[in-house]
VODRENMI-744436 format. One record per residue (C-alpha): x negated, y, z negated; residue in one letter. Coordinates in steps of 0.2 Angstrom, whole numbers, plus 5000, padded with zeros to 4 digits. Layout:
REM residues N
XYZA;...
//
This chain:
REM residues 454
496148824973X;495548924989X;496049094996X;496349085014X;496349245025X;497749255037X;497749365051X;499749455050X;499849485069X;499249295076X;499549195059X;497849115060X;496949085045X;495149165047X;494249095032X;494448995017X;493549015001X;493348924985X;493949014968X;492449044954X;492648924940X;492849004923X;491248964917X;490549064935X;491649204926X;490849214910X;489049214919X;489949344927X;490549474914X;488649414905X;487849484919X;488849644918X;488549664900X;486749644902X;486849784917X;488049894906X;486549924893X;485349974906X;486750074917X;487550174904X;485950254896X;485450334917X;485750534917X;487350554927X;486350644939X;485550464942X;487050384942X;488050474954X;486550474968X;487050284973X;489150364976X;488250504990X;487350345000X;489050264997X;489950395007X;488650395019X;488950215024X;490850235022X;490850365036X;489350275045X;490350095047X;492150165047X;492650065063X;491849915056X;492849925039X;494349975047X;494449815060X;494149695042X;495749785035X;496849765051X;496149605053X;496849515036X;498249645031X;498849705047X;498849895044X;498649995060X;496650035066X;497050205067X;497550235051X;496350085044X;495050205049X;495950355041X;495750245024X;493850225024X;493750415028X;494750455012X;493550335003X;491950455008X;493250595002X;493250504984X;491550484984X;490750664988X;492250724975X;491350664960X;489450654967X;489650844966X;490850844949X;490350714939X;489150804930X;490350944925X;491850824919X;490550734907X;489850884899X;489750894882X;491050994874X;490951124860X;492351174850X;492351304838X;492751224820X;492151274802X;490751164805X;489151214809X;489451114828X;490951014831X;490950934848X;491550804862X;490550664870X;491150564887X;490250384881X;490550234894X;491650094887X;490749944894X;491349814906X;492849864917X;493949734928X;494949794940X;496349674949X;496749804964X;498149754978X;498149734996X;498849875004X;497549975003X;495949875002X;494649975003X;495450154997X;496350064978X;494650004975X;493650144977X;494750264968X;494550164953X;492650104955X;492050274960X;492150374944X;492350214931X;490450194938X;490150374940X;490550384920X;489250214916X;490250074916X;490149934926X;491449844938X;492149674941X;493149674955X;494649534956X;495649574972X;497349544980X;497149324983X;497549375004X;496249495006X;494349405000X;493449445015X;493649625012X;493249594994X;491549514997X;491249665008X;491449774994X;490349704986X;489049694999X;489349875000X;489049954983X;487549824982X;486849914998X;487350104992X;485850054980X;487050024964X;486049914951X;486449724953X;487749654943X;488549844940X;489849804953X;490449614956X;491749524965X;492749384957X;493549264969X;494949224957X;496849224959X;498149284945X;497849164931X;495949154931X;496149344930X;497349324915X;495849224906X;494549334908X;495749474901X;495649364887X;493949344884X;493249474870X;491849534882X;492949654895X;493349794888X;494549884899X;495749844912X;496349954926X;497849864937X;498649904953X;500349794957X;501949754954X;502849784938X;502849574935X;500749584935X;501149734924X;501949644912X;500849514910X;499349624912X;499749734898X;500449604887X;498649514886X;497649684885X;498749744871X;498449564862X;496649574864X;496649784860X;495849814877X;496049994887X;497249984902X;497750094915X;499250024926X;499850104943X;501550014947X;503149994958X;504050124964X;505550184972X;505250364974X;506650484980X;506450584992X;507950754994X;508350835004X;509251025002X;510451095013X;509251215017X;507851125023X;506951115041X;507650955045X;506750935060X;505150955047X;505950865035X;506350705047X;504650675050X;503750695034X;505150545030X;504550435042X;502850465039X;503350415023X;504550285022X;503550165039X;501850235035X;500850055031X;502549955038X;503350025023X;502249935012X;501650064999X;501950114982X;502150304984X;503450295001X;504950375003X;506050254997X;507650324994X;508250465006X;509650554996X;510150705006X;511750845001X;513150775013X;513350905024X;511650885032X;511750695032X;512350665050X;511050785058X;509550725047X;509850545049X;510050565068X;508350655067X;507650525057X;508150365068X;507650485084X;506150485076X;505950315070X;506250255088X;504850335094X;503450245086X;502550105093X;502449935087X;501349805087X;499749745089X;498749825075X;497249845084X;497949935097X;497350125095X;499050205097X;500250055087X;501050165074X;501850015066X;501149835060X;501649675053X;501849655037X;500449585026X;501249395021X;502249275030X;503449285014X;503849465012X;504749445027X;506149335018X;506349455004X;506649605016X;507849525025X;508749475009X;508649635004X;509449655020X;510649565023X;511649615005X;511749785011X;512449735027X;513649605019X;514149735005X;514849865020X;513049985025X;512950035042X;511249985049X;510150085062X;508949995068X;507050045077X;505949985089X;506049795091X;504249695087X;503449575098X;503949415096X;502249355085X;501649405069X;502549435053X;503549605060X;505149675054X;506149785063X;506149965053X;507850015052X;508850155044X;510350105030X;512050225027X;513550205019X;512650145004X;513550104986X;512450074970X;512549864967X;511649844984X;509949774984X;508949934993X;509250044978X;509249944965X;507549874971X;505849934975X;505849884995X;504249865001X;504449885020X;505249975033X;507049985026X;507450185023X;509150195015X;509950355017X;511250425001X;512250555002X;512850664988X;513850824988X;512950924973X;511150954968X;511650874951X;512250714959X;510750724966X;509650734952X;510550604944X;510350494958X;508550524960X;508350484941X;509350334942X;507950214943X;506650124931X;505250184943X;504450374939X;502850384953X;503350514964X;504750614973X;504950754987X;506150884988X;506350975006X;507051165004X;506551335009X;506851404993X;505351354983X;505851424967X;507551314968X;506351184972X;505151204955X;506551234945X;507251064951X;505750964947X;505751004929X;507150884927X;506450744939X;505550604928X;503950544941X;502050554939X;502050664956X;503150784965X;502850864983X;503851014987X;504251015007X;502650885009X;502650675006X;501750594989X;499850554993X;498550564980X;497150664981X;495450654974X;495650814966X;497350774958X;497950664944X;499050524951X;500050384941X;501950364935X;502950354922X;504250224913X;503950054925X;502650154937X;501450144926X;500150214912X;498550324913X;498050414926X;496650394942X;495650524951X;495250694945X;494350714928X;496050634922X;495350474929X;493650494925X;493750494906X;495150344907X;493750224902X;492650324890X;492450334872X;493050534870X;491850524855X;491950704840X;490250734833X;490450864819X;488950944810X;489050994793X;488651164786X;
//
C-alpha cells in the first residue's frame, strides 16, 4: 500500500510513499520502549527544555510549515500559518507549567503521609486527522512527552509529508531519538499495533467510525484512550443578540477551514423572529469571502482536503434541496480543485441529511424555533456533545441556559476554539478524556497514592 500526497487545489499527486511493514512497527514501538526507560526517569525540568527549542522553531519556520499544510490539505496560507503560531502557544504553556501540574500532592489522611504521584504510562500512539496537521499533533504530543512518555505518531493516510516533518522536527527541538516517531501506516496497520501488548495508550482524533473501532480494540487489550470525535455543534442565537456580531463569529465558525472542522458551527438554530435579519447578515457575509487558491495571502476560503468529500457534501445537499430547503448560495470556486460552493440552508425539517448528520464543509443550515425551550431541545437533539455557542446580551440568561446543554465546551457570545489553558473534548459520540490543560496532561499518567503508615 502507498500513501500519495495530493495537492486539493491542482489534483496533482506530489509524493508517494511505501507503508511500514508490521514487523518495521514492532522495531518500532521496541525502540520506543527502550527510550521510554531512559526518558521517563529525566527531571521534568530536563524534559520540558527540548518543548521551549520546539516553539522556538515553530515560530522560526512558520511560513515554511504553513506552505506543507496548504500544500497537501488545502487550508488557507494565512490561516496555515495562524496554526503553527498556536503550536508555539502550546508549547511555551507547559515549558513553563509542567513542573507545577506534576508536582507531588499531599493530602491530609490519618496517615503519617498520604500523597499523589504523576508517573508516565509508557509508549503512547496517537492516529491524529488531517485538518489540522500540525496543531492536533502537537496538542497531544506536547504534554503526553512533557509528562515522560514517549510518541508514535500514525497520521491522516493524505497528509505523510507533513508527518515526516514532524518528525524531523521534534528530532531537531533535541528530543531523545526514538521518543517521538512517525509510522507510515493506514487504518488497519494502526488497528494491529493497538493490538500488540507493548502500547499502552491510545489517544484518537477522528470520526466516530475510527471511534468505534478504536476504542473497541483498546478496551479488548485494557489500553488507556482518549477520543476527540464528530460533531455537530449548535450554535443560538437569542433575540437579544448583536446580530451583526453574531453573523460573523458564524461564519468564522461554520467556513473557517472550508467547513471542515470538528468544533464549527454546524447547526444555526436562531428564535424566529430574528431569523430573516440574521440570515441576510449571515449570507452578506458569506458572500464577501474570497475563494480560491490557498496560497493566495488573502483566499478566505479553500478546497476541500479529498477529491471524495466533495460527493458526500453534495449528497448531503441535494436531500435537503429535494426535501423542500431554500438554498443560499456563496461565492462561486474556480473551476479546478476540489471546491464546494458555501452556501446557507432554510426551511429545514428534521429527516434531512444537514441535521441529522455531522457536515463537514461549508453547508450552514439555519433553524428557526419560536421558544428557548425549543431551542434547547433542538440543540440537544443530537448524538454529538463537543461544543455549542449562545449569542445574547444577557449573560446571566446565557449561563443559566448552558446548564441544560449536553457539550464538552460552550462560548457565550464567542465561537468554540480550544485553548491551551483550557480543557477541551465532548461527550456521548464527541468523545472521552480530555486534551490541553493539566486535564490533559495527567490523561496518560499513572495517578499513583503513596500512603505512609504511622
Amino acid at each position: 500500500m502507498k500513501l500519495k500526497s495530493i495537492n486539493p487545489f491542482s489534483g496533482e499527486v506530489t509524493a508517494e510513499f511505501d507503508t511500514l511493514s508490521d514487523e518495521s512497527c514492532r522495531e518500532a514501538v521496541l525502540k520506543g520502549k527502550e527510550a521510554f526507560e531512559k526518558w521517563r526517569k529525566l527531571p521534568v525540568a530536563d524534559r520540558v527544555k527540548p518543548v521551549a527549542r520546539l516553539a522556538s522553531i515553530f515560530r522560526q519556520k512558520k511560513n515554511e510549515y504553513a506552505r506543507i499544510i496548504t500544500a497537501e490539505m488545502g487550508k488557507p496560507i494565512r490561516d496555515a500559518v495562524t496554526e503553527i503560531e498556536k503550536c508555539a502557544l502550546v508549547c511555551d504553556y507547559y515549558y513553563q507549567n509542567t513542573e507545577e501540574f506534576l508536582r507531588n500532592e499531599l493530602i491530609e489522611t490519618e496517615a503519617a503521609k498520604s500523597y499523589v504521584v504523576f508517573e508516565p504510562l509508557g509508549v503512547i500512539l496517537g492516529i491524529m486527522p488531517w485538518n489540522f496537521p500540525f496543531w492536533q499533533v502537537a496538542r497531544w504530543a506536547v504534554p503526553t512527552l512533557a509528562a515522560g512518555n514517549v510518541c508514535l505518531l500514525k497520521h491522516a493516510s493524505n497528509v505523510p509529508i507533513t508527518a515526516l516533518e514532524i518528525e524531523k522536527l521534534f528530532r531537531e527541538a533535541g528530543f531523545p531519538e526514538h521518543v517521538f516517531q512517525t509510522l507510515l501506516i493506514g487504518p488497519q496497520g494502526a488497528e494491529r499495533l493497538i493490538e500488540q501488548g507493548r502500547i499502552d495508550g491510545i489517544s484518537l482524533t477522528g470520526s466516530v467510525e475510527a471511534g468505534y473501532k478504536v476504542s473497541s480494540l483498546s478496551g479488548k487489550n485494557l489500553k488507556k484512550t482518549v477520543l476527540e470525535l464528530g460533531g455537530s455543534d449548535p450554535f443560538m442565537v437569542l433575540e437579544d443578540a448583536d446580530l451583526e456580531k453574531a453573523a460573523r463569529a458564524a461564519v468564522m465558525s461554520r467556513m473557517a477551514n472550508a467547513g471542515q472542522s470538528c468544533i464549527a458551527a454546524k447547526r444555526l438554530i436562531v428564535m424566529e423572529s430574528i431569523a430573516e435579519p440574521f440570515t441576510e447578515k449571515f449570507v452578506d457575509v458569506m458572500n464577501g469571502l474570497r475563494i480560491g487558491d490557498p496560497m493566495d495571502e488573502s483566499t478566505d476560503l479553500g478546497p476541500l482536503a479529498k477529491k471524495e468529500f466533495l460527493g458526500a457534501l453534495g449528497k448531503q445537499l441535494d436531500d435537503a434541496l429535494k426535501k423542500g430547503a431554500t438554498a443560499h448560495r456563496g461565492p462561486k470556486p474556480p473551476n479546478r480543485g476540489y471546491f464546494f460552493q458555501p452556501v446557507v440552508l432554510t426551511e429545514l425539517t428534521g429527516e434531512m441529511l444537514v441535521l441529522r448528520e455531522e457536515v463537514f464543509g461549508p453547508i450552514a443550515p439555519v433553524i428557526t424555533v419560536r421558544s428557548e425551550e425549543e431551542m434547547i431541545r433542538i440543540a440537544n437533539a443530537t448524538e454529538f456533545g463537543l461544543g455549542a455557542a449562545i449569542w445574547t446580551r444577557d449573560i446571566s440568561k446565557a449561563e443559566e441556559l448552558a446548564g441544560e446543554i449536553a457539550s464538552g465546551f460552550l462560548a457565550i457570545n464567542g465561537i468554540v476554539k480550544s485553548d491551551p489553558r483550557l480543557p477541551f473534548g465532548g461527550v456521548k459520540k464527541s468523545g472521552l478524556g480530555r486534551e490541553l490543560s493539566h486535564f490533559g496532561l495527567k490523561e496518560f499518567v499513572n495517578i499513583k497514592t503513596i500512603v505512609i503508615g504511622g
